[in-house]
N, CA, C and O atoms as a MOPAC input file, in Angstrom:
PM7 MOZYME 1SCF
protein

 N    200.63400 1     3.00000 1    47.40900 1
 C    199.63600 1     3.11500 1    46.36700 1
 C    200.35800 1     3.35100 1    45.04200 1
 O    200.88400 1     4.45000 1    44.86900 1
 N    200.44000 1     2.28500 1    43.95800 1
 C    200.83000 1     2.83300 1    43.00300 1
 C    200.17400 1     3.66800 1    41.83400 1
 O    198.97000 1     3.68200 1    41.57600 1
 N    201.36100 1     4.49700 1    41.04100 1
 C    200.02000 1     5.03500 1    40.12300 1
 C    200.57600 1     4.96400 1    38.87600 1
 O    201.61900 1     5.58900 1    38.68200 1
 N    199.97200 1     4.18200 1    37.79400 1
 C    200.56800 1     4.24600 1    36.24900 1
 C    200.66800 1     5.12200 1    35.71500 1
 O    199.66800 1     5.74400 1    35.35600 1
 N    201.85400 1     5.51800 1    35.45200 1
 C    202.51300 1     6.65600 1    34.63500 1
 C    201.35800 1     6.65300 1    32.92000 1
 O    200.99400 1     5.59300 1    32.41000 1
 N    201.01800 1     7.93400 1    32.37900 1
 C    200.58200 1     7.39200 1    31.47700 1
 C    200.78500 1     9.52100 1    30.64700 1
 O    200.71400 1    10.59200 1    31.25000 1
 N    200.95700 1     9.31800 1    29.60000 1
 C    200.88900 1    10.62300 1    28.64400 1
 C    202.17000 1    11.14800 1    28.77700 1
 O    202.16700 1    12.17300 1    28.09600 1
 N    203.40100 1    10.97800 1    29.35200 1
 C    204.98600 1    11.79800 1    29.92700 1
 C    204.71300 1    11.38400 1    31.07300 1
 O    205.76400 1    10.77800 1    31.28000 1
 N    203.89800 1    11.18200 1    32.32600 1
 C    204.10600 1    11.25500 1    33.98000 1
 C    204.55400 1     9.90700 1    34.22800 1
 O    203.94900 1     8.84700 1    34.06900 1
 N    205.80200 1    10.15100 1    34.67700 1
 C    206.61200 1     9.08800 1    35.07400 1
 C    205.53300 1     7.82500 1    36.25000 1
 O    204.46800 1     8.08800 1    36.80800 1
 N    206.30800 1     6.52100 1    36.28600 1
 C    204.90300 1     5.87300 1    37.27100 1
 C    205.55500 1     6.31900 1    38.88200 1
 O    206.71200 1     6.69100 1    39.07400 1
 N    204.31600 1     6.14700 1    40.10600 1
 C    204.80800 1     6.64500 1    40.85100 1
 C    204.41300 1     5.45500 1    42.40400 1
 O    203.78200 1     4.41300 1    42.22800 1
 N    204.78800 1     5.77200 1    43.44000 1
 C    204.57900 1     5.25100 1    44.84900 1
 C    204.07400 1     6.16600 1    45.29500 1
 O    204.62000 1     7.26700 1    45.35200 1
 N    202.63400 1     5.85400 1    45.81400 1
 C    202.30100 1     7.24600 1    46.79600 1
 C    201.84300 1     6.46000 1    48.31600 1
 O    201.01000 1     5.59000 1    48.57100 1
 N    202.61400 1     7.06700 1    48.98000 1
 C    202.24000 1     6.79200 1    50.74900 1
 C    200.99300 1     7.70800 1    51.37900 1
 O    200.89600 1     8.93500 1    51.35800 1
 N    200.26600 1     6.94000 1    51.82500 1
 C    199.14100 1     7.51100 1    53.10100 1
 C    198.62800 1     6.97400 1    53.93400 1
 O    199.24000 1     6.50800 1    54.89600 1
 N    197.34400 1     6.90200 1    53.77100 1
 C    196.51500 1     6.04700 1    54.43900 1
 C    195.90100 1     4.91400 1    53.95600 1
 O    195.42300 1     4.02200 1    54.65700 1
 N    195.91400 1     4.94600 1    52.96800 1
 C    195.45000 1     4.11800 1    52.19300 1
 C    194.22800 1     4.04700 1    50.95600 1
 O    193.67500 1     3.16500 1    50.29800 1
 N    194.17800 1     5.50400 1    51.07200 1
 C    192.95700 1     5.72000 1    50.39200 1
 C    193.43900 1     6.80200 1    49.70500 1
 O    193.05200 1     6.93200 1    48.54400 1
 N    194.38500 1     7.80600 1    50.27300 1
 C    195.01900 1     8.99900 1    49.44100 1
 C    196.40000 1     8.61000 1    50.14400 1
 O    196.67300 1     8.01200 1    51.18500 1
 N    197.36900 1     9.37400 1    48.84100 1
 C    198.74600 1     9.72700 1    49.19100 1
 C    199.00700 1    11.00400 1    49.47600 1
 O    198.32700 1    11.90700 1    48.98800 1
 N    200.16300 1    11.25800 1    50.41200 1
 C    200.34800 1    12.67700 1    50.92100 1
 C    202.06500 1    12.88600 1    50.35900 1
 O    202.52400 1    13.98500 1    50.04600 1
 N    202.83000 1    11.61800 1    50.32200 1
 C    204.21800 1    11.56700 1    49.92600 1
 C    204.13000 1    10.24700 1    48.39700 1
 O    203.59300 1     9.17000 1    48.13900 1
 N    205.09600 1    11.30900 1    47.72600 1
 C    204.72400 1    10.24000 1    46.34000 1
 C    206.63600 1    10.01900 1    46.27100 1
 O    207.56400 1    10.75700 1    46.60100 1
 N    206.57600 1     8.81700 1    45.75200 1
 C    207.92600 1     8.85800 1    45.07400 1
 C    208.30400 1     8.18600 1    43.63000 1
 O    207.40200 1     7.45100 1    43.22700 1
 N    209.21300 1     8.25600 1    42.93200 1
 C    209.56500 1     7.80300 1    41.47700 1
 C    210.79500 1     7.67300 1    41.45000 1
 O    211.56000 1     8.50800 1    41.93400 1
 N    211.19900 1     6.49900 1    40.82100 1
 C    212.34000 1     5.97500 1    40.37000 1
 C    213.32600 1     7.13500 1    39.90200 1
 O    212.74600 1     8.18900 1    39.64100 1
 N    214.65800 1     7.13700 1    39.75300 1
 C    215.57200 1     8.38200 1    39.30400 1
 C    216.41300 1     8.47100 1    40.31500 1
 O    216.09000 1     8.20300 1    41.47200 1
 N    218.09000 1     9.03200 1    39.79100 1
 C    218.71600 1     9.51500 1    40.60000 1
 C    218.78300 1    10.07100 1    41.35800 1
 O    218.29700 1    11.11400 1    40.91900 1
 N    219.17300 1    10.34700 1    42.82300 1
 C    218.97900 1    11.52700 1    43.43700 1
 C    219.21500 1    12.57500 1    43.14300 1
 O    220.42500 1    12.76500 1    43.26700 1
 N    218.49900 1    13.75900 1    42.66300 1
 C    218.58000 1    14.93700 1    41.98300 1
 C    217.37000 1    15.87900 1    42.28800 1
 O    216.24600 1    15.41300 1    42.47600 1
 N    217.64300 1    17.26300 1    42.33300 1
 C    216.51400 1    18.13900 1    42.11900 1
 C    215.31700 1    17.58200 1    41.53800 1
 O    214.20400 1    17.62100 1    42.06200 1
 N    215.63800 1    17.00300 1    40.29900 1
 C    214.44300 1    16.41000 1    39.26200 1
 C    213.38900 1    15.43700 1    39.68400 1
 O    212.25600 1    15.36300 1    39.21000 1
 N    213.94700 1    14.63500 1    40.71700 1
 C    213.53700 1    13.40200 1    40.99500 1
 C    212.92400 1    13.40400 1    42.59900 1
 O    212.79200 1    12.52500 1    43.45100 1
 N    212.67300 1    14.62100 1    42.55500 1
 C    211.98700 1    14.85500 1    44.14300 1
 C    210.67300 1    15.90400 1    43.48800 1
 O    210.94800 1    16.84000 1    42.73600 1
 N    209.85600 1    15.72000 1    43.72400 1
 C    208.49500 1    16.07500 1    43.66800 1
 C    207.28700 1    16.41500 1    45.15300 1
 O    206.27800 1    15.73800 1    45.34600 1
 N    207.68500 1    17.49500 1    45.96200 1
 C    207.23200 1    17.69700 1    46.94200 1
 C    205.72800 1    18.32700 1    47.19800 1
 O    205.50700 1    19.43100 1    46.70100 1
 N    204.98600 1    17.86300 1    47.73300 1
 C    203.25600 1    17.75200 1    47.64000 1
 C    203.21900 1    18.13000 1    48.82500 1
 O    204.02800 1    17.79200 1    49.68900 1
 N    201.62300 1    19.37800 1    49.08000 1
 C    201.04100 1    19.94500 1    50.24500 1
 C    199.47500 1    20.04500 1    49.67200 1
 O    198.82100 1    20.39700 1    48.69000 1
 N    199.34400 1    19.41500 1    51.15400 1
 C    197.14400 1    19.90400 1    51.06400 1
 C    197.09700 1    21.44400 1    51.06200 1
 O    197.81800 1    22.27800 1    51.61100 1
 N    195.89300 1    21.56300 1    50.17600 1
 C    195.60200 1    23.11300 1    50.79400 1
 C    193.65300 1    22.61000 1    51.04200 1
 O    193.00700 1    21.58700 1    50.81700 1
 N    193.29100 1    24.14800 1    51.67100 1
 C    192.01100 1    23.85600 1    52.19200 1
 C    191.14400 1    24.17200 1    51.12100 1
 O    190.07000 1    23.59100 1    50.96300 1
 N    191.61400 1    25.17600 1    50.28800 1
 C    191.22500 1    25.00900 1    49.68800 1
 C    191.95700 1    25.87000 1    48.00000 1
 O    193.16600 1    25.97000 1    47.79100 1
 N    190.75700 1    26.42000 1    46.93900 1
 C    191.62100 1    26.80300 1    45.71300 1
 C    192.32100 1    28.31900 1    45.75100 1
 O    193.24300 1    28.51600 1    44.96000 1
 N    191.98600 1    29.20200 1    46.48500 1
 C    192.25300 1    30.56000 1    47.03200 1
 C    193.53800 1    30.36000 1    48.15500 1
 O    194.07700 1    31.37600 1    48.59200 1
 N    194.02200 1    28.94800 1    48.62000 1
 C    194.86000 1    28.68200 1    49.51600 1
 C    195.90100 1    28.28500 1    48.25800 1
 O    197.09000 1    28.49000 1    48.50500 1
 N    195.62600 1    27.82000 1    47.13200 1
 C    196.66400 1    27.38700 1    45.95700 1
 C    197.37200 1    28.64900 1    45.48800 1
 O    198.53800 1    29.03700 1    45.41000 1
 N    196.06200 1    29.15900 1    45.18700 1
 C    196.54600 1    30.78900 1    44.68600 1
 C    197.33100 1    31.56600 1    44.84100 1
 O    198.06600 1    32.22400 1    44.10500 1
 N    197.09400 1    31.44800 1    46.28900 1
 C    198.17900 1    32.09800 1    46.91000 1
 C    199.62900 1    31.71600 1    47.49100 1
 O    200.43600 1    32.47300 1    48.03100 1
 N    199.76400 1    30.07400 1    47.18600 1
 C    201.05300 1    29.59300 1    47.65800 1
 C    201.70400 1    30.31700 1    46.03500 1
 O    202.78200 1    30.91300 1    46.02000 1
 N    200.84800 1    30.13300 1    44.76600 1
 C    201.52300 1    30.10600 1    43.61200 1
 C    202.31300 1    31.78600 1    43.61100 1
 O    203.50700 1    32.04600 1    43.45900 1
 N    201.44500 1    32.49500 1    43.78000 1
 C    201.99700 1    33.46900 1    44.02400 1
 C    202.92500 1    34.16600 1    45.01300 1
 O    203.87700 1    34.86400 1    44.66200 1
 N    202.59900 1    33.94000 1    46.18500 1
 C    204.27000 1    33.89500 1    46.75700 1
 C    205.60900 1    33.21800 1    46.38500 1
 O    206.78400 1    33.57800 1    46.44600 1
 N    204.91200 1    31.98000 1    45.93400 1
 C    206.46800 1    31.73900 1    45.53300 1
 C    206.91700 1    32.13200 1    44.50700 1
 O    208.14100 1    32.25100 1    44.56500 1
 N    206.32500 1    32.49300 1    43.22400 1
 C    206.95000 1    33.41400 1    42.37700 1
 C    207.26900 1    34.53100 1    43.00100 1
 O    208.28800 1    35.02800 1    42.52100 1
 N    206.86300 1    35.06300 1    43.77900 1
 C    207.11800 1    36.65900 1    44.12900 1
 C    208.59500 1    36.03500 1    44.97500 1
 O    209.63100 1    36.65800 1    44.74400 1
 N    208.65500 1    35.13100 1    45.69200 1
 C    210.13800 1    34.70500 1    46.46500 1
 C    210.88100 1    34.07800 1    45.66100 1
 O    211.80100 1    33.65300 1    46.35900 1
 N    211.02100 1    33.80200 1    44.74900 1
 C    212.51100 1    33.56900 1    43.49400 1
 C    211.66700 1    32.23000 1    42.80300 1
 O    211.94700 1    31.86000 1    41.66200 1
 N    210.93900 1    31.76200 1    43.36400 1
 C    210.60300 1    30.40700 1    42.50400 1
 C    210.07900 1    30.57600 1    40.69500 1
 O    209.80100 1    31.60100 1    40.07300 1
 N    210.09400 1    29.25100 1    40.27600 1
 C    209.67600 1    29.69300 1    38.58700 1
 C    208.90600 1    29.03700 1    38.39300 1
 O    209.07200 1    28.07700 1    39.14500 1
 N    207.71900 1    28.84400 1    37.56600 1
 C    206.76900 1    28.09800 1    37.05800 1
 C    207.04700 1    27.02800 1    36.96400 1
 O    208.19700 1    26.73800 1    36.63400 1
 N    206.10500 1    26.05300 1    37.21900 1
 C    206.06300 1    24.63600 1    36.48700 1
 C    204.49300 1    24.25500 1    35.86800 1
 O    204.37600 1    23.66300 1    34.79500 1
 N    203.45100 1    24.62800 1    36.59700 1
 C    202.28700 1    24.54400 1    36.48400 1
 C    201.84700 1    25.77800 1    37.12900 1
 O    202.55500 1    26.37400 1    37.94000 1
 N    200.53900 1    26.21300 1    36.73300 1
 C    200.00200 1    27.35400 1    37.01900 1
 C    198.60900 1    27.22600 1    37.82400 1
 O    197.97400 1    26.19600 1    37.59900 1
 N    198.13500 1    28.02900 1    38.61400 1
 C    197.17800 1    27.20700 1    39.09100 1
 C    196.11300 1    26.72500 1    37.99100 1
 O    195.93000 1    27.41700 1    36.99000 1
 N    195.46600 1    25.61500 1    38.17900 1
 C    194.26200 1    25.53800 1    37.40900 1
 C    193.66900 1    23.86300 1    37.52500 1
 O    194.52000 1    23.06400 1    37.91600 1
 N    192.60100 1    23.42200 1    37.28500 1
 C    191.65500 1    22.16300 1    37.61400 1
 C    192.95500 1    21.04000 1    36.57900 1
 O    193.39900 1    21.09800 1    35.43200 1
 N    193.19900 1    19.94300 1    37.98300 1
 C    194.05400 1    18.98700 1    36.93600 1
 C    193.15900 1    17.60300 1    36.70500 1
 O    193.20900 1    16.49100 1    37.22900 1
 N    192.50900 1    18.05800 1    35.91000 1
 C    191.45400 1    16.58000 1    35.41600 1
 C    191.70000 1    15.70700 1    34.54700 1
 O    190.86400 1    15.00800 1    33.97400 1
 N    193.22700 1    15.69600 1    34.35200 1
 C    193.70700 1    14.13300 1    33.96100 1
 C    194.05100 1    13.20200 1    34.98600 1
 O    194.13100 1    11.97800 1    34.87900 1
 N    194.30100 1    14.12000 1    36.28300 1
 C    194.31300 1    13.08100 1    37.43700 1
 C    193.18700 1    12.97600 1    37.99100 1
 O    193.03700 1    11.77900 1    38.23500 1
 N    192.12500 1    13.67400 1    38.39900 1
 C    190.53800 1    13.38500 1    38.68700 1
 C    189.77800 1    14.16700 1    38.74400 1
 O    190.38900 1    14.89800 1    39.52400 1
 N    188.38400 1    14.95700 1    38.45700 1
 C    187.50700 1    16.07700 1    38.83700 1
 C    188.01300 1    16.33800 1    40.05100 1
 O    188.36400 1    15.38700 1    40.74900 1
 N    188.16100 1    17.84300 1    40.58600 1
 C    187.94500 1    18.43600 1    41.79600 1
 C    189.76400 1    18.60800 1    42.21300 1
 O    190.21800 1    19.12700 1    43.23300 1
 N    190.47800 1    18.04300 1    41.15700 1
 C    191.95300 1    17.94300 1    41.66200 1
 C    192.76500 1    19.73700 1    41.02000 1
 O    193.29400 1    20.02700 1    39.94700 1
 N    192.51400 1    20.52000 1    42.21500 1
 C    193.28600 1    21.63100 1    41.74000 1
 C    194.36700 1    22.09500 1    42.17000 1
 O    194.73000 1    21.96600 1    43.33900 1
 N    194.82900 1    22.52200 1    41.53200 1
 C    197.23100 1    22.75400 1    41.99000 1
 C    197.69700 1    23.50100 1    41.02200 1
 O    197.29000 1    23.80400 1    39.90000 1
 N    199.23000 1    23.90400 1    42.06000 1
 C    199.88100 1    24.88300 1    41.33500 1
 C    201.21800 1    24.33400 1    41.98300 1
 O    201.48800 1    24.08800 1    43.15900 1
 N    202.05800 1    24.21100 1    40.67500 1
 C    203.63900 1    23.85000 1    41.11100 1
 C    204.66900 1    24.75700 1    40.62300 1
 O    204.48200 1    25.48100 1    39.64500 1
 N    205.69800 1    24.73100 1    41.25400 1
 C    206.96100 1    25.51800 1    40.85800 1
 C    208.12000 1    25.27600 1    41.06100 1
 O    208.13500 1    25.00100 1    42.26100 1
 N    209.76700 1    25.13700 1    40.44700 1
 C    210.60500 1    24.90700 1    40.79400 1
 C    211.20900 1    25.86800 1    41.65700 1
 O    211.18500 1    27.06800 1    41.38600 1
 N    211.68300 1    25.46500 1    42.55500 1
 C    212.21500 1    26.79300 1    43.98500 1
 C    214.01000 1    26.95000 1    43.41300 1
 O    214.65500 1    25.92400 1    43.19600 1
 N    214.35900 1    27.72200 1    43.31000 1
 C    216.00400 1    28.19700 1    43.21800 1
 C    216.85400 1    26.93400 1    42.84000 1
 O    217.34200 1    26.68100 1    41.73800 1
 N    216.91600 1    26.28600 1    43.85700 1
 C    217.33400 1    24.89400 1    43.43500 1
 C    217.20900 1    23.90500 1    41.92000 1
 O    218.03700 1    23.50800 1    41.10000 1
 N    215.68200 1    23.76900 1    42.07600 1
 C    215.41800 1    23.23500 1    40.92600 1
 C    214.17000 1    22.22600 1    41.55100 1
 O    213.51700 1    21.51800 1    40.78500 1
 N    213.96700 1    22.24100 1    42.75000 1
 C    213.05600 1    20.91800 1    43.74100 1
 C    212.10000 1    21.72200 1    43.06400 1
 O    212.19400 1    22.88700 1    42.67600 1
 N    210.93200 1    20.70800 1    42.96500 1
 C    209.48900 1    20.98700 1    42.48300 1
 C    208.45400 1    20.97800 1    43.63400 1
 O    208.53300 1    19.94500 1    44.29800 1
 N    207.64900 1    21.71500 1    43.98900 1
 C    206.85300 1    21.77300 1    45.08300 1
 C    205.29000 1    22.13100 1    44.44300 1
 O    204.91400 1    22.98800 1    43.64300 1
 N    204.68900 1    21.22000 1    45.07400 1
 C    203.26300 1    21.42500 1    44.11700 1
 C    202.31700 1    21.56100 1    45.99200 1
 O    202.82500 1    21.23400 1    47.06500 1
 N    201.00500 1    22.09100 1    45.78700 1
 C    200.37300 1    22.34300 1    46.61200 1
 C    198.58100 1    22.09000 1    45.55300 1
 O    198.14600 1    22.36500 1    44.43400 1
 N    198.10900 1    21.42600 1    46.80300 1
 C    196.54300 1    20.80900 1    45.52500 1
 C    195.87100 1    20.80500 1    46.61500 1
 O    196.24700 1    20.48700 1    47.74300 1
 N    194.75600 1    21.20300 1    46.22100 1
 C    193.33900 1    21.06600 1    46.59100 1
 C    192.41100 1    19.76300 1    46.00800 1
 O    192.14500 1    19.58100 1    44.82000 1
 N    191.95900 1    18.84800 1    47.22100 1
 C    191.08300 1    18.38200 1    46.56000 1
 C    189.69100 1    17.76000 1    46.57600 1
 O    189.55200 1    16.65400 1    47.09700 1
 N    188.76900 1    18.32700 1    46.09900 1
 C    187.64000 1    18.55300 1    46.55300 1
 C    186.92700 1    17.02100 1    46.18700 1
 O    185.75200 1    16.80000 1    46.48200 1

């Protein structure tokens, strides 16, 4: 599934079923930067709380939780870079 990069978001490949992606990928070197790791949650109290453990376990902000409606109503997430520098985002989407 592709998706046009548009405002800074690089364009991307997303694998699933065909109707949603669960693994996305983007052009770039192999690097921390260029890996972007995605998890379902059940729901926005399940975001909440990934965001906050992982700050509390060494990780640093990237996004905070909150509604991402440049990608669609009902799309909510929270991302963070882990020690490394890998980005791990976790979304709800209703």
């Amino acid at each position: 599934m592709p998706y046009k990069g548009e405002n800074g978001h690089p364009d991307l490949w997303g694998f699933g079923d065909g109707k949603r992606a669960c693994f996305w990928l983007k052009q770039g070197t192999p690097d921390p930067g260029s890996i972007h790791w995605g998890f379902k949650a059940a729901n926005n109290a399940q975001v909440d709380e990934f965001y906050r453990e992982a700050l509390a376990a060494g990780a640093k902000d990237n996004i905070s939780p909150r509604a991402r409606v440049e990608y669609y109503p009902g799309y909510y997430a929270a991302a963070v870079f882990d020690p490394d520098g890998y980005s791990f985002e976790v979304v709800h989407k209703s």
